[in-house]
C-alpha positions in Angstrom: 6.2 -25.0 31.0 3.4 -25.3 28.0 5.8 -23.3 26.2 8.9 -25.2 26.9 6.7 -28.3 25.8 5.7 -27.4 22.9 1.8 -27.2 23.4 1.7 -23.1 22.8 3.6 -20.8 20.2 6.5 -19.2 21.6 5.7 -16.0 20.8 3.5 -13.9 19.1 4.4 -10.9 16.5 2.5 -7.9 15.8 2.6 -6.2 12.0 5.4 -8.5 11.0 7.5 -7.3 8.2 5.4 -4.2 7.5 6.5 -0.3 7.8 5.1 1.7 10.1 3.7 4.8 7.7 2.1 2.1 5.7 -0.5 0.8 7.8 -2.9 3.5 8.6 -5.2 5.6 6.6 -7.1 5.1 3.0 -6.7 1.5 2.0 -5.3 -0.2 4.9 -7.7 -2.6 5.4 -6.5 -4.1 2.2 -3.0 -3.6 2.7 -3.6 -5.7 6.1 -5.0 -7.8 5.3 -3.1 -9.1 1.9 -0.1 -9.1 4.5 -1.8 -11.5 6.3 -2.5 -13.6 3.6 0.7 -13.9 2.3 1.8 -15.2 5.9 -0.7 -17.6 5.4 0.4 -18.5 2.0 4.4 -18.4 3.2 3.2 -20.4 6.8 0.8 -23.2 4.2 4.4 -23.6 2.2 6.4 -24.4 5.1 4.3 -26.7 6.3 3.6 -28.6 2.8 7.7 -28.2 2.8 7.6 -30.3 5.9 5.4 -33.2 5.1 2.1 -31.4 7.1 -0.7 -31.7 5.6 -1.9 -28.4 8.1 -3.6 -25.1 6.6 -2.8 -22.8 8.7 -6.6 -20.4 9.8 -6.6 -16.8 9.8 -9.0 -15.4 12.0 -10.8 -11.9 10.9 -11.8 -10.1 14.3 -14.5 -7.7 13.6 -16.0 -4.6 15.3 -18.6 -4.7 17.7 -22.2 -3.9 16.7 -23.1 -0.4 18.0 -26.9 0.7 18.6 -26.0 3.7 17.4 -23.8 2.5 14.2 -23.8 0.9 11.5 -19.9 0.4 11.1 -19.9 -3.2 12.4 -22.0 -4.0 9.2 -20.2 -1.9 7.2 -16.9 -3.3 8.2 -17.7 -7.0 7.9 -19.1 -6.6 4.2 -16.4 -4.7 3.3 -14.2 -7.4 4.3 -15.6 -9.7 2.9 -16.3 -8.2 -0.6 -12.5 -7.6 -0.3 -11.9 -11.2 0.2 -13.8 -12.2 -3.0 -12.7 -9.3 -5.0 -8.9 -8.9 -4.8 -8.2 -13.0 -3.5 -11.0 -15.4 -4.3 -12.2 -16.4 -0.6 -15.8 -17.0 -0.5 -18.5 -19.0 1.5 -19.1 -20.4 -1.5 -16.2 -22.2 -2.4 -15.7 -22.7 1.7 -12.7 -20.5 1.9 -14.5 -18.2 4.2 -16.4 -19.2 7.1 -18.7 -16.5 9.8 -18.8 -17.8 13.3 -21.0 -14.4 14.5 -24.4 -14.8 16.5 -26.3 -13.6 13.2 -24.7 -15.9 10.9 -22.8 -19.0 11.2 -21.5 -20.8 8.0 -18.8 -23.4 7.1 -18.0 -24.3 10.6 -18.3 -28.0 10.1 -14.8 -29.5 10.9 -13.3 -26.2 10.9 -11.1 -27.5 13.2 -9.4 -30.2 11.4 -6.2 -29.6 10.2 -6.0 -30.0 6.8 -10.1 -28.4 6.4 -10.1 -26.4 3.4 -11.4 -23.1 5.1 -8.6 -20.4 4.7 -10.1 -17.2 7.0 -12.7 -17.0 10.1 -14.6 -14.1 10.7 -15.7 -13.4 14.1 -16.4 -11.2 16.9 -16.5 -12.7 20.1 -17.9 -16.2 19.9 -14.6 -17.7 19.4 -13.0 -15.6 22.1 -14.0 -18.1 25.1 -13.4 -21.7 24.9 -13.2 -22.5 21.2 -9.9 -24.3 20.2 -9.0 -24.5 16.4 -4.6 -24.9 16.8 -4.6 -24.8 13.4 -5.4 -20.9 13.6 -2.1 -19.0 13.4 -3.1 -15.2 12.1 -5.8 -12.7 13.8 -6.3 -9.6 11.8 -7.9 -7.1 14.2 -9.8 -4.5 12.9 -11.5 -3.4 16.1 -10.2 -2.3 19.4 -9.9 -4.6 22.5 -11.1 -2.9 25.3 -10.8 -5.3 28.1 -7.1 -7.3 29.3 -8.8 -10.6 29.9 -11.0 -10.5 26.0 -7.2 -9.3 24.7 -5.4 -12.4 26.2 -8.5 -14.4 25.1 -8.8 -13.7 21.7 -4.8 -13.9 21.1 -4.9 -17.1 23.0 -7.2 -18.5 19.5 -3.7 -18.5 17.8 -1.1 -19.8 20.5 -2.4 -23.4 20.2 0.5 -25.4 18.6 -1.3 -28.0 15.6 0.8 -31.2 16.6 1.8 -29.9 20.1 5.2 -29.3 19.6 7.0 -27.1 17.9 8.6 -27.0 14.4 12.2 -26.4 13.3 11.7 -23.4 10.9 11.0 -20.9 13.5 7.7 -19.0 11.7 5.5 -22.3 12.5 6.1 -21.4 16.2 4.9 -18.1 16.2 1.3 -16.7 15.8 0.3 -13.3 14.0 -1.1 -10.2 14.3 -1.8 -8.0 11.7 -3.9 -4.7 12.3 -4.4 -1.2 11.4 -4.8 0.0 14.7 -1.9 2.3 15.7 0.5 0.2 17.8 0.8 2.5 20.9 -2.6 1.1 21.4 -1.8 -3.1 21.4 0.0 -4.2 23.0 0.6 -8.2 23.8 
């Protein structure tokens, strides 16, 4: 009935438009995530195309932190050297905002529609009750380990902006983009 309403995406799509052999291995954090990005950029077009003055929120999921690792730091600083490097999104010129328990930055009116923050980094914070329908794009580069955290965390980008949905089909969808092999999501 949400659907049929308008209030939720009407589906979600996992890797869209990317080959198979391409996205594991050396380098596939970039290649993931620049796919992402250029949803976003294609997604912020259509909606400028339409009259919307909505920019679209990718959300960067990031690994857990392990007592016995240091991967979860490794991972987020890597992604976000990445973002600065190869496509100018920063904290500094609010592109990039952290929503973790160690470090929250540029969350003031993240959930407006037109707020000039382009990608989200979290973990779990925004996994339970936080509702930003301009989010459209999770990149996961950890593993889910539990259904209901799954459901929750894809649920971030299933929000419709206006509540209802658009004509040009790829506004009513939300995306997925990961380097995980596929056998192991599944949505």
């Amino acid at each position: 009935d949400v659907m049929k309403e308008g209030m939720i995406k009407k589906e979600v799509s996992i890797n869209h438009g990317l080959k198979e052999d391409k996205i594991e291995g050396e380098g596939s954090d970039e290649f993931i995530l620049r796919a992402a990005l250029e949803k976003r950029k294609e997604l912020t077009e259509e909606f400028k195309r339409q009259g919307k003055d909505i920019n679209p929120l990718l959300l960067i999921q990031l690994p857990d932190k392990d007592k016995f690792s240091s991967e979860d730091t490794r991972k987020e600083k890597m992604m976000e050297e990445l973002l600065y490097r190869k496509f100018n999104i920063t904290r500094e010129n609010k592109k990039l905002a952290f929503y973790l328990s160690e470090d929250k930055q540029n969350l003031e009116n993240i959930t407006l529609a037109d707020n000039e923050t382009e990608v989200l980094m979290f973990k779990h914070a925004i996994a339970l009750g936080w509702d930003c329908p301009r989010a459209y794009i999770l990149v996961l580069v950890r593993e889910w380990h539990s259904e209901t955290f799954k459901i929750q965390t894809v649920g971030r980008i299933m929000r419709m902006p206006e509540l209802k949905h658009y004509k040009n089909e790829i506004l009513n969808k939300g995306y997925v983009y990961t380097n995980i092999a596929n056998t192991k999501i599944k949505i």
